[in-house]
Backbone as a ProteinNet text record, in pm:
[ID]
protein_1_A
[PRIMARY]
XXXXXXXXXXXXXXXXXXXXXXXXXXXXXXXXXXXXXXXXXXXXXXXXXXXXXXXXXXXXXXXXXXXXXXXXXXXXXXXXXXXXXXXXXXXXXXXXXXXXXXXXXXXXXXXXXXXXXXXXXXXXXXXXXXXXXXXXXXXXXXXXXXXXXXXXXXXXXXXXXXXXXXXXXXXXXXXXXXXXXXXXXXXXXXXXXXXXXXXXXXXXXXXXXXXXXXXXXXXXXXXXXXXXXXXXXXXXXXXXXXXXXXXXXXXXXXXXXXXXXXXXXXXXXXXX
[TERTIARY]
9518.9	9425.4	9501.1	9486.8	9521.6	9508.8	9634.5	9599.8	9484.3	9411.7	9310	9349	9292.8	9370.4	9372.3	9270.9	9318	9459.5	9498.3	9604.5	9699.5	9703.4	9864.6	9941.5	10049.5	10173.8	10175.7	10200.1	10232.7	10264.7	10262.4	10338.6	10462.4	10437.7	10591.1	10649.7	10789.8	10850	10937.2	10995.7	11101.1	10999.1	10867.4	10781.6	10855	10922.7	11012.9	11105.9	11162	11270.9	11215.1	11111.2	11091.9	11065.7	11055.3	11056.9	10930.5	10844.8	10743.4	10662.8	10757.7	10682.7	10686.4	10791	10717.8	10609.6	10581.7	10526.6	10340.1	10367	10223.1	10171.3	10289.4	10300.2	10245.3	10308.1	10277.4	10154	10116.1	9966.4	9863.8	9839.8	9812	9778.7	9908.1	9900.3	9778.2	9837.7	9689.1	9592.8	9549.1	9407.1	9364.3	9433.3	9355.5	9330.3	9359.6	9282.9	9129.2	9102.2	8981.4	8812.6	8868.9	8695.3	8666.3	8798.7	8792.4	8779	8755.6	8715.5	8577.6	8528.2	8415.8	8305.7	8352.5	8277.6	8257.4	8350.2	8281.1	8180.6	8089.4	8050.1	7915.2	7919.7	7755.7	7648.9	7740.4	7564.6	7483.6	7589.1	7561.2	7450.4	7546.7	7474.6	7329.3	7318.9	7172.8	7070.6	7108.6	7018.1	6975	7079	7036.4	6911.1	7033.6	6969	6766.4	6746.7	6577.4	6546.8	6573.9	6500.3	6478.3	6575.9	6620.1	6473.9	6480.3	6414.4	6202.3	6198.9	6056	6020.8	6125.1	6115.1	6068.7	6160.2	6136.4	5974.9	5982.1	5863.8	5753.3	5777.8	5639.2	5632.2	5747.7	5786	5887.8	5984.5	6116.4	6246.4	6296.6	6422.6	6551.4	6685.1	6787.1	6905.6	6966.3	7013.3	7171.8	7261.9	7422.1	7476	7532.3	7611.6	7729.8	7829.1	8001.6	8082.7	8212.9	8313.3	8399.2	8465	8546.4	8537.6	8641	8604.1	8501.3	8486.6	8343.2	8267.2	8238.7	8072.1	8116.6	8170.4	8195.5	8141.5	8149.5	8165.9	7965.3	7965.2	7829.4	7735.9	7773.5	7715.5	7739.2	7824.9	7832.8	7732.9	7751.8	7651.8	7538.4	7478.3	7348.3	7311.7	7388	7375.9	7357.2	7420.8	7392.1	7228.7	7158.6	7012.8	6987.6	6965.5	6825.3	6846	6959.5	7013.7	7042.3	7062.4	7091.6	6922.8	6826.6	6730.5	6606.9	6608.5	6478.1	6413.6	6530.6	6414.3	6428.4	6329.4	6363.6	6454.3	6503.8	6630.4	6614.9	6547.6	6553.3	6470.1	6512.6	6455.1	6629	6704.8	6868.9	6934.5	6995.5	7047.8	7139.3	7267.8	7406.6	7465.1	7463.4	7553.6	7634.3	7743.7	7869.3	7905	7997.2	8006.6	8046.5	7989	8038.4	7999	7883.5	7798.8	7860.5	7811	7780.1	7938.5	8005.8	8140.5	8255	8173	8291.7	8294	8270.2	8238.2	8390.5	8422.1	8554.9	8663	8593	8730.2	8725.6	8771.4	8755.7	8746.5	8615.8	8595.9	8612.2	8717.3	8814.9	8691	8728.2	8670.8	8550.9	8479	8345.4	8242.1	8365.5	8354.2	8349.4	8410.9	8406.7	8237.5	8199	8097.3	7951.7	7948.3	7853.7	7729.1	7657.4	7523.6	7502.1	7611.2	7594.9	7507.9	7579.6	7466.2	7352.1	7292.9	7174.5	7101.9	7148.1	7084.4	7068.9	7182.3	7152.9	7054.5	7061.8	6946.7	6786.9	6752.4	6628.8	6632.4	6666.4	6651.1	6554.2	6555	6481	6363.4	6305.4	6221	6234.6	6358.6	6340.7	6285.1	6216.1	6129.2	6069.2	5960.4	5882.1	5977.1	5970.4	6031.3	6172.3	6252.7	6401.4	6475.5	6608.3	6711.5	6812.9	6904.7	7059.3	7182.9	7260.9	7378.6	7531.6	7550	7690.2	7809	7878.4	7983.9	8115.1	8169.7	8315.3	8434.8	8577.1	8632.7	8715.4	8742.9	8760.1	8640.8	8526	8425.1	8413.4	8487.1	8489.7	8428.2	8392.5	8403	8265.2	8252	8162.8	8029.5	8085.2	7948.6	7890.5	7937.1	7873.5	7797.5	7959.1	7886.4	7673.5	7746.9	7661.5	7503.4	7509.8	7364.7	7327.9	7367.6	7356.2	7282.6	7360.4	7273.5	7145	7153.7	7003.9	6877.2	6972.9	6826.6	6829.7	6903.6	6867.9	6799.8	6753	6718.5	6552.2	6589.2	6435.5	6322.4	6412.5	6381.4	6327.2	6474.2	6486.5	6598.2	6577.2	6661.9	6810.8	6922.4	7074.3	7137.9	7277.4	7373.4	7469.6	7613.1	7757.9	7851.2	7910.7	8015.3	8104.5	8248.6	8370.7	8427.5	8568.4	8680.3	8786.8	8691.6	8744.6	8701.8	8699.3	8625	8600.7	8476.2	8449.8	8434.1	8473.9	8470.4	8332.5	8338.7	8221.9	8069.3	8122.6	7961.5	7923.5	7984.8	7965.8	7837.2	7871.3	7787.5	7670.5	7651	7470.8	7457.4	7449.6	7353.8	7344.1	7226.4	7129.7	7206.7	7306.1	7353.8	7539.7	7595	7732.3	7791.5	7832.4	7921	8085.5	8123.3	8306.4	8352.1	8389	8555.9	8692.6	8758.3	8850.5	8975.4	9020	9111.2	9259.6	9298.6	9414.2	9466.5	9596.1	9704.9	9659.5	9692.6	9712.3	9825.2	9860.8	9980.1	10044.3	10000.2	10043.3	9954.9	10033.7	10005	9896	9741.1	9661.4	9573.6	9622.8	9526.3	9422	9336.6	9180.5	9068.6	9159.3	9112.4	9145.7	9247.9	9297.4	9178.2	9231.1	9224.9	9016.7	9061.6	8905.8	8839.1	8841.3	8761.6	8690.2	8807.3	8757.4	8663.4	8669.6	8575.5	8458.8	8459.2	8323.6	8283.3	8324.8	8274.3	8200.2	8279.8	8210.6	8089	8084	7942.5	7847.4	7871.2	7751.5	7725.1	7826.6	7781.7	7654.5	7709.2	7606.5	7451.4	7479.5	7400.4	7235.3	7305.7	7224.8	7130.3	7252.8	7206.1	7115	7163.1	7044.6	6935.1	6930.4	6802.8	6730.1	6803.1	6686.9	6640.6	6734.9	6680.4	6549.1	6545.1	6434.4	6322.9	6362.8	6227.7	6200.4	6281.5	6179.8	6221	6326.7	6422.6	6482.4	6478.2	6584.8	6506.9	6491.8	6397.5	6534.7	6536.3	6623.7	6755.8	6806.5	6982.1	6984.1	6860.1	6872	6808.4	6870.2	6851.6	6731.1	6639	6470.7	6441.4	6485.5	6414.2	6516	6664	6770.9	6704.6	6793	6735.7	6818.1	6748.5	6807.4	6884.4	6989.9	7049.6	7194.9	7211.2	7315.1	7313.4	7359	7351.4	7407	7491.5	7528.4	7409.3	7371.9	7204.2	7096.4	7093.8	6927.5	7015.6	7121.9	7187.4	7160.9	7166.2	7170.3	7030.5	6931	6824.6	6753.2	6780.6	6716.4	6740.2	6933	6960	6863.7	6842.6	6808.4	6617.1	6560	6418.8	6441.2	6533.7	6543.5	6542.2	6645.8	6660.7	6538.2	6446.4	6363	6248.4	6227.8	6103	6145.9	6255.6	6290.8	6259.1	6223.5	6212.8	6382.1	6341.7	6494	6535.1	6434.1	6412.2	6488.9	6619.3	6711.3	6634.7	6593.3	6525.1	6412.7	6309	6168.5	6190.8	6276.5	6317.8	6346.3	6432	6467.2	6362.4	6239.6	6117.5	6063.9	6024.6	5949.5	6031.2	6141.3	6256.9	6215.5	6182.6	6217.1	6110.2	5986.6	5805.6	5744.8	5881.3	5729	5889.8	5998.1	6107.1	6167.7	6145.1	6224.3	6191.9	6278.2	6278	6193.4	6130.3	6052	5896.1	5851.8	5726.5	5769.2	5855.2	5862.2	5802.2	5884.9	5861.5	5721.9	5650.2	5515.5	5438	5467.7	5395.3	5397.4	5546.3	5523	5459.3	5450.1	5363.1	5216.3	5178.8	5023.1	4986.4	5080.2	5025	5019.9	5086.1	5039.1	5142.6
9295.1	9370.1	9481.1	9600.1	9713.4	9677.9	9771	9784	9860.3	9867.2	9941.5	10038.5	10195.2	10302.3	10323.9	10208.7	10227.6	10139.7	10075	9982.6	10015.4	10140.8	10153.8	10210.7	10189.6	10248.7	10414	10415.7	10581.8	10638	10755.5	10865.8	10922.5	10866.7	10918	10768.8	10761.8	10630	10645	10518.1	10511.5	10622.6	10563.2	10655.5	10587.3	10467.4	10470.7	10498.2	10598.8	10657.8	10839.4	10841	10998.8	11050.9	11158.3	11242.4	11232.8	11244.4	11275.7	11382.2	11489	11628.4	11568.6	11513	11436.3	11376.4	11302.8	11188.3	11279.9	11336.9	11438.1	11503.1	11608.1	11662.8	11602.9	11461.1	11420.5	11369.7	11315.3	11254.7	11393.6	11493.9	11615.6	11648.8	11655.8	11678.9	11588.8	11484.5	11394.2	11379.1	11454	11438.6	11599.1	11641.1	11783	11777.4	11650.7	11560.7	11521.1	11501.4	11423.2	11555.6	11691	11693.4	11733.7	11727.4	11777.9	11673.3	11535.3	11447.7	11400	11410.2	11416.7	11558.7	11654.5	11767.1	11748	11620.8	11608.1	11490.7	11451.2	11344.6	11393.4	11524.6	11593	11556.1	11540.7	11548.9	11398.8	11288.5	11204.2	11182	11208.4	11228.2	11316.5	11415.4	11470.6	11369.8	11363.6	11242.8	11118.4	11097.2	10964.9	11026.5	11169.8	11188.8	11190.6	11294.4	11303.1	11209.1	11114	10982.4	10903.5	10871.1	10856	10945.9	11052.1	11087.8	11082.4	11109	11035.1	10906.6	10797.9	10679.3	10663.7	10764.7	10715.5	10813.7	10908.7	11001.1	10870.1	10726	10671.6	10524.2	10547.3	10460.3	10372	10366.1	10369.7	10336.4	10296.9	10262.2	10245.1	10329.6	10327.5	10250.1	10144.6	10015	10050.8	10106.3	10104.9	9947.1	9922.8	9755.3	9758.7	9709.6	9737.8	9629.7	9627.9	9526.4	9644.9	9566.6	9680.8	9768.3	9892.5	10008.7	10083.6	10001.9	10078.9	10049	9912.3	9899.2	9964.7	10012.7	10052	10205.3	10256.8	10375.7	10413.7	10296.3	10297.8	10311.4	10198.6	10218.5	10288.3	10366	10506	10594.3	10639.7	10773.3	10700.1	10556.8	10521.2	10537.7	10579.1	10579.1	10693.3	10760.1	10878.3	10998.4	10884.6	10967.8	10989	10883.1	10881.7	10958.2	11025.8	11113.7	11263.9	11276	11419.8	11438.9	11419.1	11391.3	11319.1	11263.8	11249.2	11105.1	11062	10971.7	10857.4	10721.8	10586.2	10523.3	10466.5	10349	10276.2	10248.9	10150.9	10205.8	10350.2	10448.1	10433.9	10423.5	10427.4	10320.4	10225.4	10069.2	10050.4	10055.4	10009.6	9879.8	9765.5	9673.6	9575.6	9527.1	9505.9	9342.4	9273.9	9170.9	9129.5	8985.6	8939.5	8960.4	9070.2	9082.6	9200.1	9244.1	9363.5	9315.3	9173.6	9160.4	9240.5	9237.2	9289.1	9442.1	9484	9631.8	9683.2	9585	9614.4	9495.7	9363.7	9323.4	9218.7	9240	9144.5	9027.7	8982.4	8861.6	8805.1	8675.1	8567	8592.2	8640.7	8556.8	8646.5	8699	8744	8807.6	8900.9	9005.2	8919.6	8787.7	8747.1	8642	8620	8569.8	8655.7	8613.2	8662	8674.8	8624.7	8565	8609.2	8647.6	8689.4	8827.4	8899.9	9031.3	9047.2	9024.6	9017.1	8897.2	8828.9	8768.8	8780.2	8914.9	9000.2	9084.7	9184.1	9268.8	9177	9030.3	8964.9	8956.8	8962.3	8981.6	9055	9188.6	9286.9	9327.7	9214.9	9189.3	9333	9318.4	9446.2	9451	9580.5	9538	9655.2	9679.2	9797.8	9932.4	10061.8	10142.5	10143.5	10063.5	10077	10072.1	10132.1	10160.4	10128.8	10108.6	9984.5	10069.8	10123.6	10175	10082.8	10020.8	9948.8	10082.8	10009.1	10080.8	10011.2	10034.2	9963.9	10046.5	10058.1	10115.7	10105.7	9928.2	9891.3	9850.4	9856	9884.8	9702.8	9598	9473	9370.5	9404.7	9332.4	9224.9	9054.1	9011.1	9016.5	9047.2	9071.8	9204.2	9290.6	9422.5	9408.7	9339.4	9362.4	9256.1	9129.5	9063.6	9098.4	9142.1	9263.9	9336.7	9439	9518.3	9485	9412.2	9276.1	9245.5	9192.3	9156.1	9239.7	9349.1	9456.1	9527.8	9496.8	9577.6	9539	9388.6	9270	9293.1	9302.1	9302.8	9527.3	9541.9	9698.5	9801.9	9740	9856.5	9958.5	10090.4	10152.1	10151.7	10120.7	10118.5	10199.3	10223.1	10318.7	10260.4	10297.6	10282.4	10374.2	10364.6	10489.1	10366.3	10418.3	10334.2	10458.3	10401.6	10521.5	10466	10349.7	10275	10320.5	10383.4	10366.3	10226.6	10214.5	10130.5	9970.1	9986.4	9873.7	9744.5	9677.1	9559.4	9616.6	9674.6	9761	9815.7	9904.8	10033.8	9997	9870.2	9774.9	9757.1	9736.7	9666.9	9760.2	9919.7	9993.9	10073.1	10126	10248.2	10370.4	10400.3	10534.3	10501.6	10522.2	10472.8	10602.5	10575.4	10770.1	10711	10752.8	10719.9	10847.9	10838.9	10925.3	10859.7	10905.2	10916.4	10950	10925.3	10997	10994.5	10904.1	10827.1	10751.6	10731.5	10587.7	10699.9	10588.5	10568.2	10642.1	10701.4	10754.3	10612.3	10535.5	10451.9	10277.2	10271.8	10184.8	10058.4	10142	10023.5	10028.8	10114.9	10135.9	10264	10155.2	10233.6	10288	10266.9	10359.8	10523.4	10571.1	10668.1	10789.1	10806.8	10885.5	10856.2	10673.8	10657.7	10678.2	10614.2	10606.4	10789.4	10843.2	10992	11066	11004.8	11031.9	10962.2	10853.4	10774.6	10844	10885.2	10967.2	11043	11172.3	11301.7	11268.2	11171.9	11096	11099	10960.7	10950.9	11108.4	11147	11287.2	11367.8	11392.2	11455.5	11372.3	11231.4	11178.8	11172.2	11186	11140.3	11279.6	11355.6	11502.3	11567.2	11575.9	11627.5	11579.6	11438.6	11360.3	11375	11425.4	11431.4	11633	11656.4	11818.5	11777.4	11711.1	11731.4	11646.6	11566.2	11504.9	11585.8	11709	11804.6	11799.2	11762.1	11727.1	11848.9	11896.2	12058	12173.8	12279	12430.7	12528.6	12590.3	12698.4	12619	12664.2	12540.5	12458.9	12463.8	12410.8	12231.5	12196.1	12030.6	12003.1	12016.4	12093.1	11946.7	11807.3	11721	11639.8	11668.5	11593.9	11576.7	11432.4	11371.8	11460.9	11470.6	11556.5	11447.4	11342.9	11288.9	11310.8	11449.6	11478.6	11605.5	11659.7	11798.2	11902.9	11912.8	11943.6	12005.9	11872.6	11945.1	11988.4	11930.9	11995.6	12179	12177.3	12365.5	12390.8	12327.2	12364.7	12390.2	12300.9	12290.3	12421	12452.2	12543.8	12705.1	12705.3	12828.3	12822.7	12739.7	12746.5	12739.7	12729.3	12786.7	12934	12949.5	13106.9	13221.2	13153.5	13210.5	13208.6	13141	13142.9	13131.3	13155.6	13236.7	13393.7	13361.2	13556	13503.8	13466.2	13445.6	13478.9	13581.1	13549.1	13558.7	13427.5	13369.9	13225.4	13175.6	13075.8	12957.2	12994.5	12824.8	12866.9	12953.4	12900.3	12843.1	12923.6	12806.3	12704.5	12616.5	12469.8	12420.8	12498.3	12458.8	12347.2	12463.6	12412.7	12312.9	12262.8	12195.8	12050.3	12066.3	11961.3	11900.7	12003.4	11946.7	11911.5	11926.2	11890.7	11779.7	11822.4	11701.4	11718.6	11807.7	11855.8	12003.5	12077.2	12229.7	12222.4	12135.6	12168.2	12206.4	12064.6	12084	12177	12223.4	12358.5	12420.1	12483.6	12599	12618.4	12514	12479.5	12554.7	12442.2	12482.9	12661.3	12654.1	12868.6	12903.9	12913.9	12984	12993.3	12835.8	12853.5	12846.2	12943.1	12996.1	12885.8	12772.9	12683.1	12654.8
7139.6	7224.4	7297	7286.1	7340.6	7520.8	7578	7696.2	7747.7	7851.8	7879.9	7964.7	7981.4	7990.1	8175.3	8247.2	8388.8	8383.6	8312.9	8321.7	8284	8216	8158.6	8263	8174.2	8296.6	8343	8473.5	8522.1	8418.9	8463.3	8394.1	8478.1	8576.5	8671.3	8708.3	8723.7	8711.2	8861	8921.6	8967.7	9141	9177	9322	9449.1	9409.4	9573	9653.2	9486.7	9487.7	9533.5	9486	9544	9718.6	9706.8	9860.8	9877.7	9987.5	10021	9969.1	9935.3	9827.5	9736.5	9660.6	9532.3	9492.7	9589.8	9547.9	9581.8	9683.2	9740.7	9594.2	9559.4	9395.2	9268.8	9312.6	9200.3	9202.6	9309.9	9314.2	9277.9	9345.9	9324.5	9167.3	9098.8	8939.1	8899	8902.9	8807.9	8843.1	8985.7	9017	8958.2	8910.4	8854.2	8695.1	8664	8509.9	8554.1	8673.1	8723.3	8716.6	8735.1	8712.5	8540.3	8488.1	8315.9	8241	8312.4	8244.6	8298	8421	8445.7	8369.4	8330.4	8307	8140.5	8074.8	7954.7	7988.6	8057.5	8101.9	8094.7	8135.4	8202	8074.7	7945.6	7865.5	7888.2	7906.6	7930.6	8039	8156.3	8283.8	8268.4	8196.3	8216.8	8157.5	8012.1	7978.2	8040.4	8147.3	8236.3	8370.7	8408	8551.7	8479.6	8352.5	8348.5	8343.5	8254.5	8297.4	8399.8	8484.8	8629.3	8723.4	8724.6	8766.2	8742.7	8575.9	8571.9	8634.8	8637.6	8695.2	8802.1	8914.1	9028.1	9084.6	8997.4	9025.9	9029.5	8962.1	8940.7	9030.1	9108.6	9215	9198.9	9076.2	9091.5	9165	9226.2	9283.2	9186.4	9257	9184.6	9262.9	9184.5	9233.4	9179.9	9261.8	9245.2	9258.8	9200.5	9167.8	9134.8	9243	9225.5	9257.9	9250.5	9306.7	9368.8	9494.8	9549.9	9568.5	9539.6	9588	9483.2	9365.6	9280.7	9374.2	9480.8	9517.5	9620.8	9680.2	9858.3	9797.7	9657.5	9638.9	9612.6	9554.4	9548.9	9655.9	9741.9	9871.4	9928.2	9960.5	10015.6	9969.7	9834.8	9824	9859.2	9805.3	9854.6	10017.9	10076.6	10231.7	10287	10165.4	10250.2	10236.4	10150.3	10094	10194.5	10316.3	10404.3	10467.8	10534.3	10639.8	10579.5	10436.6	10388.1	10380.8	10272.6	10211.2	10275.3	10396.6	10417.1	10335.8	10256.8	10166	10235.5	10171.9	10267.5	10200.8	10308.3	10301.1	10198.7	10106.6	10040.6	9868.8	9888.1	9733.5	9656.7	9735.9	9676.6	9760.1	9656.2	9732.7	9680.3	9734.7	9741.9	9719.8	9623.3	9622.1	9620.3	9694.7	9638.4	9622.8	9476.8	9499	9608.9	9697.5	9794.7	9925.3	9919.7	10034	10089.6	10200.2	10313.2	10361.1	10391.6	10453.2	10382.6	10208.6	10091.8	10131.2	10159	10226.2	10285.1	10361.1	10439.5	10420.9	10410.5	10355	10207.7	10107.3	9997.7	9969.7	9922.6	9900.1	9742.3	9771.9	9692.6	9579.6	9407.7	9340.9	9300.5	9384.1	9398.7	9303.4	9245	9105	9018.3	8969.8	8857.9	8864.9	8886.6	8842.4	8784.8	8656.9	8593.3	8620.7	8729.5	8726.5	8856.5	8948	9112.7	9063.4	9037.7	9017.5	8999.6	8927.9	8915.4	9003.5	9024.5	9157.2	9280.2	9327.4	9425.1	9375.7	9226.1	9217.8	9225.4	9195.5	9234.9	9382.6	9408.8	9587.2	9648.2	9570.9	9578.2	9528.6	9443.6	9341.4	9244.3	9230.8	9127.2	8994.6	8955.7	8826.1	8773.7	8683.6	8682.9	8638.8	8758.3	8671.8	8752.9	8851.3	8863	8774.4	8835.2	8789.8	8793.3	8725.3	8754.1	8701.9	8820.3	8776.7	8733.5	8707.3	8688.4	8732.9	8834.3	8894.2	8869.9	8755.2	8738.6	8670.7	8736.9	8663.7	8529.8	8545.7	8396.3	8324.8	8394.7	8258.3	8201.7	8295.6	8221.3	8319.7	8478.6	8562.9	8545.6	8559.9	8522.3	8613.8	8784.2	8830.9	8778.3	8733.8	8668	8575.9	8467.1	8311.2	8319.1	8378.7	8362.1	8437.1	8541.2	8558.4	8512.3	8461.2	8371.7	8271.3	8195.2	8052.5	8104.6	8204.5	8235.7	8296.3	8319.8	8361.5	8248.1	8145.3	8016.6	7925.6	7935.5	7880.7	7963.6	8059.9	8138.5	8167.2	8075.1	8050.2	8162.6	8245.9	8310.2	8293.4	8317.3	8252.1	8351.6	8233.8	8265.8	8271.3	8323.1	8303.7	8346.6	8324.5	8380.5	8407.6	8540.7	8503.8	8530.4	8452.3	8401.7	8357.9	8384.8	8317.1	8213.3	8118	7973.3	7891.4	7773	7630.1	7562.1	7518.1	7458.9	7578.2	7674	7769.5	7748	7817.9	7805.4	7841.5	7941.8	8027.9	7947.3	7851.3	7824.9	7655.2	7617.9	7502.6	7565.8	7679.7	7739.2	7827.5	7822.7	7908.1	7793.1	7866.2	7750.2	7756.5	7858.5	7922.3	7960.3	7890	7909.5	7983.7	8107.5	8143.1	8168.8	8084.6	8073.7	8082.7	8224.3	8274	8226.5	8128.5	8104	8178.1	8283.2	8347	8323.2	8248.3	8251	8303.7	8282.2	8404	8525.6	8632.3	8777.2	8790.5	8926.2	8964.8	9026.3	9116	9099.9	8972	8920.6	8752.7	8817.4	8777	8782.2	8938.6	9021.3	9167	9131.5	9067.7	9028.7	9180.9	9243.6	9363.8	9367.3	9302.1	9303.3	9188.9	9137.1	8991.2	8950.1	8941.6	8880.3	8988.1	9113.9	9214.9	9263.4	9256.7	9252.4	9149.4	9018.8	8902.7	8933.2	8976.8	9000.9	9111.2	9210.9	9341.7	9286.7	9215.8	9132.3	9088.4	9004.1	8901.9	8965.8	9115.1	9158.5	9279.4	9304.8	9366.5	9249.7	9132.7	9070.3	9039.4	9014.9	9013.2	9062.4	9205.6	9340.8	9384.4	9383.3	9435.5	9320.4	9192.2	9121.4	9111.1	9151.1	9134.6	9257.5	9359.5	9536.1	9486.2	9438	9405.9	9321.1	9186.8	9104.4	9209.7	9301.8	9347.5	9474.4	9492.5	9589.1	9715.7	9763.5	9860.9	9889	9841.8	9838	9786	9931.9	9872.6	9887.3	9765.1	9742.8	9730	9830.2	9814.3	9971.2	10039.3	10179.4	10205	10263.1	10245.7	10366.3	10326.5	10431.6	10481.3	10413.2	10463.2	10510.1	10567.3	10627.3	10791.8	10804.3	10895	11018.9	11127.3	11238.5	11370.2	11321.6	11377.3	11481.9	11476.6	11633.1	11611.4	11690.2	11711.3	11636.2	11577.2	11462.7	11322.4	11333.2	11240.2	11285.5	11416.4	11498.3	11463.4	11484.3	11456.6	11352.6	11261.6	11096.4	11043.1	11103.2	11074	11126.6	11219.6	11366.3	11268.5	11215.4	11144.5	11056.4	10955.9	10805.8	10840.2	10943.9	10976.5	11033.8	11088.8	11123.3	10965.4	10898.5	10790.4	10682.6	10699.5	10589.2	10633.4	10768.9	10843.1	10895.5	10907.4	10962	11083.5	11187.5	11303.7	11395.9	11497.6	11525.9	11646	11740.3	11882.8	11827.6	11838.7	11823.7	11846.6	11995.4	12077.4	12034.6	11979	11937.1	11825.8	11740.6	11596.4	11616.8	11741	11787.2	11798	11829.2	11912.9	11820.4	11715.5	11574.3	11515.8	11495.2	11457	11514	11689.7	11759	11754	11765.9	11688.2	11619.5	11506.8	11388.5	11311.7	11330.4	11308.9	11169.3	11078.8	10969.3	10946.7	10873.3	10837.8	10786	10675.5	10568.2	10704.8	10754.9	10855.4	10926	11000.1	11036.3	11036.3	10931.8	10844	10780.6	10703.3	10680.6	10812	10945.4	11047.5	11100.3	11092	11109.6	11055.5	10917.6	10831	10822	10902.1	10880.2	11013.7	11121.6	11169.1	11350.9	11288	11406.7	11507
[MASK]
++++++++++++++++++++++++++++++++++++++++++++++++++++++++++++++++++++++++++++++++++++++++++++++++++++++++++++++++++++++++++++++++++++++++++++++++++++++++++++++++++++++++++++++++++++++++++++++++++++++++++++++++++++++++++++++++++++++++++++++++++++++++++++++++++++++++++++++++

């Protein structure tokens, strides 16, 4: 059995012996392998994101499922819908073997059981038209593989991102997305290299899919939640800018009244 390509050895030898520029350098180099292996990924990824998207157009939910830093990675972008996007908490769901504790510190064992996954995804009565991402970077892990199987079995539509060819996941989803990145700078810490390719993924993932469901006018994020001050500004500019209005605090006004750019802006226009 071949080694698997998050597992092989560095390409730089002898890192406790290097300088601090080295080792910066060298980490540096091999992360500039990471979006040229994600950018052969996209045909994949489109074919998932349209479907992905008719789905949820018909009420839909998309279900990220990880161990470690795949699920922490998952749950992250899933966290961040409700607050960029406007959507509800529970249209994009994050996760990880071992519970909400595995989040921050690792739980004994957790990943390997086959049957945990998908028994977190019944939790949710998931069914109908959701969606099941498998988040693994060797592509072998059994709480992954083994959900996956079963929401593929129960026809909902699958996908994986993994940075293995040919891996276990990559056999039981409808949508296989393999980043290729190579060895680790350091041999086998799939936090590095893969974890950054899986970031990219579900970055494109997520975001093209809140664009096609209408989340986003022009390139402005109209239905982000206005949670500190920072965005009540952003929000306040980006109604100035696309009403022409150019009274700062009446634009806050409308911002603070009606509670997103999009109603805003709606409300300027018609007048109210």
């Amino acid at each position: 059995m071949s080694l698997r390509v998050t597992e092989q050895s560095s390409n730089y030898s002898d890192l406790d012996k290097m300088s601090t520029l080295e080792l910066l350098e060298g980490m540096n180099a091999e992360d500039k392998a990471v979006p040229i292996a994600v950018e052969k990924c996209i045909p994949q990824i489109e074919k998932f994101v349209n479907e992905l998207v008719d789905r949820m157009k018909k009420g839909g939910r998309l279900f990220y499922l990880g161990a470690g830093t795949s699920g922490r990675l998952g749950i992250l972008d899933a966290s961040e819908i409700p607050p960029t996007y406007g959507a509800p908490y529970d249209l994009v769901i994050g996760l990880i073997a071992g519970g909400d504790s595995a989040i921050r510190k690792a739980v004994e064992n957790a990943e390997d059981d086959y049957n945990m996954g998908w028994e977190d995804l019944q939790k949710y009565n998931i069914g109908g038209y959701d969606s099941v991402v498998g988040i693994a970077a060797s592509g072998s892990t059994p709480y992954v593989v083994g959900a996956c199987e079963m929401a593929n079995k129960q026809g909902l539509l699958t996908a994986c991102v993994t940075c293995n060819p040919d891996a276990k996941v990559t056999k039981v989803v409808k949508y296989p997305i393999v980043a290729i990145v190579g060895p680790e700078f350091v041999t086998g810490s799939t936090r590095m290299k893969s974890g950054t390719a899986q970031k990219l993924i579900l970055n494109m993932i997520s975001t093209s899919t809140m664009i096609k469901l209408g989340h986003v006018k022009g390139n402005k994020m109209v239905d982000m939640q206005l949670s500190n001050a920072k965005l009540v500004d952003r929000g306040t500019r980006m109604i100035m800018d696309e009403t022409k209005i150019e009274d700062y605090e009446l634009a806050k006004s409308y911002l603070i009244k009606f509670g997103s750019v999009r109603r805003a802006v709606d409300a300027y226009n018609s007048g109210k």
